[in-house]
C-alpha positions in Angstrom: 110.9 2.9 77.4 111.4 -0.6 76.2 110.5 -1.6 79.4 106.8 -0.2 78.8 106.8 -1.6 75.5 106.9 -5.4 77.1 104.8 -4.5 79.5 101.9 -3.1 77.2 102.7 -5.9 74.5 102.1 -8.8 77.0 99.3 -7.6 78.4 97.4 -7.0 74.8 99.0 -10.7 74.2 97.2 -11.8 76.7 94.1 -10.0 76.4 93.7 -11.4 72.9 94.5 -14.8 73.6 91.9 -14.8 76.3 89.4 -13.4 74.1 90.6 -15.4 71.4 90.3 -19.0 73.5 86.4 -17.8 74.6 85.6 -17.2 71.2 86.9 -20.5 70.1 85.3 -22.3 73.1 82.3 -20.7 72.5 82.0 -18.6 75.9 78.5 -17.3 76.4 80.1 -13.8 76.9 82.2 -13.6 73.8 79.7 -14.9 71.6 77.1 -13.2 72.6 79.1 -9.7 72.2 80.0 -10.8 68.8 76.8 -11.5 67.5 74.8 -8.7 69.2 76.5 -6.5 66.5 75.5 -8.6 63.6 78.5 -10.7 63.0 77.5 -14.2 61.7 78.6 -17.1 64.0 80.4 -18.9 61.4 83.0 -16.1 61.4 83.8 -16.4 64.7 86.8 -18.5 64.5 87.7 -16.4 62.3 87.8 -13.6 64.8 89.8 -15.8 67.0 92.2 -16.6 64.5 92.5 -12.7 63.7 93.4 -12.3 67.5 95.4 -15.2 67.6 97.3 -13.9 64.3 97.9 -10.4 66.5 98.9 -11.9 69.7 101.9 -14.1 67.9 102.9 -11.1 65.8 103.1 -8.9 68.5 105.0 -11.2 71.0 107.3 -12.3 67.9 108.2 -8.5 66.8 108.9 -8.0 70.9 111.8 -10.7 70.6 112.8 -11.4 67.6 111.6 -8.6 64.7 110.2 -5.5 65.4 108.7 -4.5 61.9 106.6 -7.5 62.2 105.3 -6.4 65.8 104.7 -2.9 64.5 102.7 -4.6 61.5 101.1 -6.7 64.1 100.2 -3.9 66.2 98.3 -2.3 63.2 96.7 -4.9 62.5 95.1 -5.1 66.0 94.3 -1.5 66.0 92.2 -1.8 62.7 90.8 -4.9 64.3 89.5 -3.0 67.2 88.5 -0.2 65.6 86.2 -2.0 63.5 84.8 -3.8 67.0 84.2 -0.2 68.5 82.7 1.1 64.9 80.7 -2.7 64.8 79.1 -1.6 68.5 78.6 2.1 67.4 76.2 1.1 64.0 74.1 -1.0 65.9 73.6 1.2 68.8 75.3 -1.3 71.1 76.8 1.1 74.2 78.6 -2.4 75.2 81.6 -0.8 73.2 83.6 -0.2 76.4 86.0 -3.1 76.0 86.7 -2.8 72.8 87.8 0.9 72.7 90.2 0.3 76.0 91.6 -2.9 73.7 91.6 0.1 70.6 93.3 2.0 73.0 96.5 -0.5 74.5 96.4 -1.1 70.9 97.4 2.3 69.5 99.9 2.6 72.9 102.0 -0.8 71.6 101.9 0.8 68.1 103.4 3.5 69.2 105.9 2.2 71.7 107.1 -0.4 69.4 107.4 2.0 66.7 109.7 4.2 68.6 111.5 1.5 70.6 112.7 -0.7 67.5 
């Protein structure tokens, strides 16, 4: 079971760092997503920090402490959720990515959880 765990936790690692890094170099893509639901651009970096914030946790609670991976793991899941709910109240079907992310999400929460 443990060996899922990695494998789902390095993958959402590296999905958030890669969203993270086009957020913060301003990739028309991630941008654009993030504003077409109303988010102002000057929180943006903030996003990226958010997912940046996530990734470390999560890779740090694999190795070295898993309450702060599970913690990290919740974190992403409300993060998410709020992109999915963000696409959902302005009509925006491009929700797609978000709720597979929602979705790894909840499956590291839950290995972790029952691997630490």
């Amino acid at each position: 079971m443990f060996i899922a765990t990695v494998v789902v936790t390095v993958f959402l690692t590296v999905a958030l760092v890669a969203s993270a890094i086009g957020k913060l170099t301003k990739n028309e893509g991630a941008t654009a997503a993030v504003l077409g639901v109303g988010v102002p651009a000057n929180r943006i970096p903030v996003l990226a920090a958010l997912e940046l914030a996530g990734a470390v946790g999560l890779v740090i609670g694999l190795v070295l402490w898993a309450p702060l991976g599970i913690a990290a793991a919740v974190g992403v899941v409300l993060y998410f959720l709020g992109a999915v709910v963000a696409h959902l109240r302005v009509k925006d079907n491009g929700y797609g990515p978000a709720a597979f992310l929602l979705l790894v999400a909840v499956a590291a929460l839950v290995l972790r959880s029952i691997t630490a």
